[in-house]
C-alpha positions in Angstrom: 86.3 95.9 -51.1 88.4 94.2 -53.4 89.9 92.2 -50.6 87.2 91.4 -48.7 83.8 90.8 -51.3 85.8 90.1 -54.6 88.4 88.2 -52.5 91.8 88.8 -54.0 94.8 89.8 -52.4 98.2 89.9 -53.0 100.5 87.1 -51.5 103.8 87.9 -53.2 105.3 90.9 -54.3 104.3 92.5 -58.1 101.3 89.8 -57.4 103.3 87.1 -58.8 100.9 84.8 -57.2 97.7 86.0 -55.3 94.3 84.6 -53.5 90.9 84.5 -54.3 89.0 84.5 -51.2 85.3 85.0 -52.1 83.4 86.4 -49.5 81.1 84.1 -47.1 77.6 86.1 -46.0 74.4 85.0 -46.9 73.8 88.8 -47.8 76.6 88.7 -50.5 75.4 86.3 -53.6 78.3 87.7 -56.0 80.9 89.8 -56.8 83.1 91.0 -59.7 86.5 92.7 -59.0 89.3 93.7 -61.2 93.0 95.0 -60.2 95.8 96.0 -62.5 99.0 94.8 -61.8 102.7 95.0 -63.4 101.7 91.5 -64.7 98.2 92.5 -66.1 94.7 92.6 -65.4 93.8 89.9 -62.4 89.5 89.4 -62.6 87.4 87.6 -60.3 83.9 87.0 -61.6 81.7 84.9 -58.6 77.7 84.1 -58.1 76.7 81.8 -55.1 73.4 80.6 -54.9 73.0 78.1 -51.9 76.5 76.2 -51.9 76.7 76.2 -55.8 80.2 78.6 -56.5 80.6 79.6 -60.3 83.8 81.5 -60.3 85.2 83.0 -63.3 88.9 84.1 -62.9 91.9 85.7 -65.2 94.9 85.5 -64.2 97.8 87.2 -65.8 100.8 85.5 -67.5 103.7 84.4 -65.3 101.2 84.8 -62.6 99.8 82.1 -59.8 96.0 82.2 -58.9 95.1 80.3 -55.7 91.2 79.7 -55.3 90.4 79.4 -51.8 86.5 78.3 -50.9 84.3 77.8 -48.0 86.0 74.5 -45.6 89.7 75.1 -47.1 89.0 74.2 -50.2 91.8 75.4 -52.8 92.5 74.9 -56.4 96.0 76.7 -57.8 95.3 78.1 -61.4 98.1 79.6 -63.7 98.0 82.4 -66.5 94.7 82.7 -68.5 91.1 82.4 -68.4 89.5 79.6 -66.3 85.8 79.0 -64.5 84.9 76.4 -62.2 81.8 75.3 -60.5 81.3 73.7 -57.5 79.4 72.6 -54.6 80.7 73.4 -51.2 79.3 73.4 -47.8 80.3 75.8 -45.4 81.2 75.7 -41.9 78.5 77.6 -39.5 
């Protein structure tokens, strides 16, 4: 679950850097995941209502967040507290 609905997964050891990869099914609006690493908490917070994305992410100091959305869109985020909102279309 917390790979595949709230999206994260680890990408480098003692999740110095990791990727969100919210899930994509029309049956799955949102999802809220936490995991505690060596670093500290890493949260994804995300709602989809069409092709609007409102993620809200923490991402623990000395840590690398990449957001990955629907058509390869990415956005790299460093330690802290960040939300971002935006309208993607996705591939069918």
């Amino acid at each position: 679950m917390q790979q595949r609905v709230g999206g994260l997964r680890a990408t480098s050891p003692g999740w110095a850097s990791f990727d969100i990869r919210p899930v994509v099914d029309d049956r799955v609006t949102w999802g809220r995941i936490s995991h505690g690493t060596v670093r500290g908490l890493a949260t994804v917070e995300w709602a989809r209502t069409g092709d609007q994305w409102d993620v809200g992410l923490q991402v623990p100091a000395g840590a690398t967040a990449r957001l990955v959305l629907p058509g390869g869109h990415s956005r790299q985020f460093g330690g802290g507290s960040h939300t971002f909102l935006t309208d993607l279309y996705r591939s069918r």
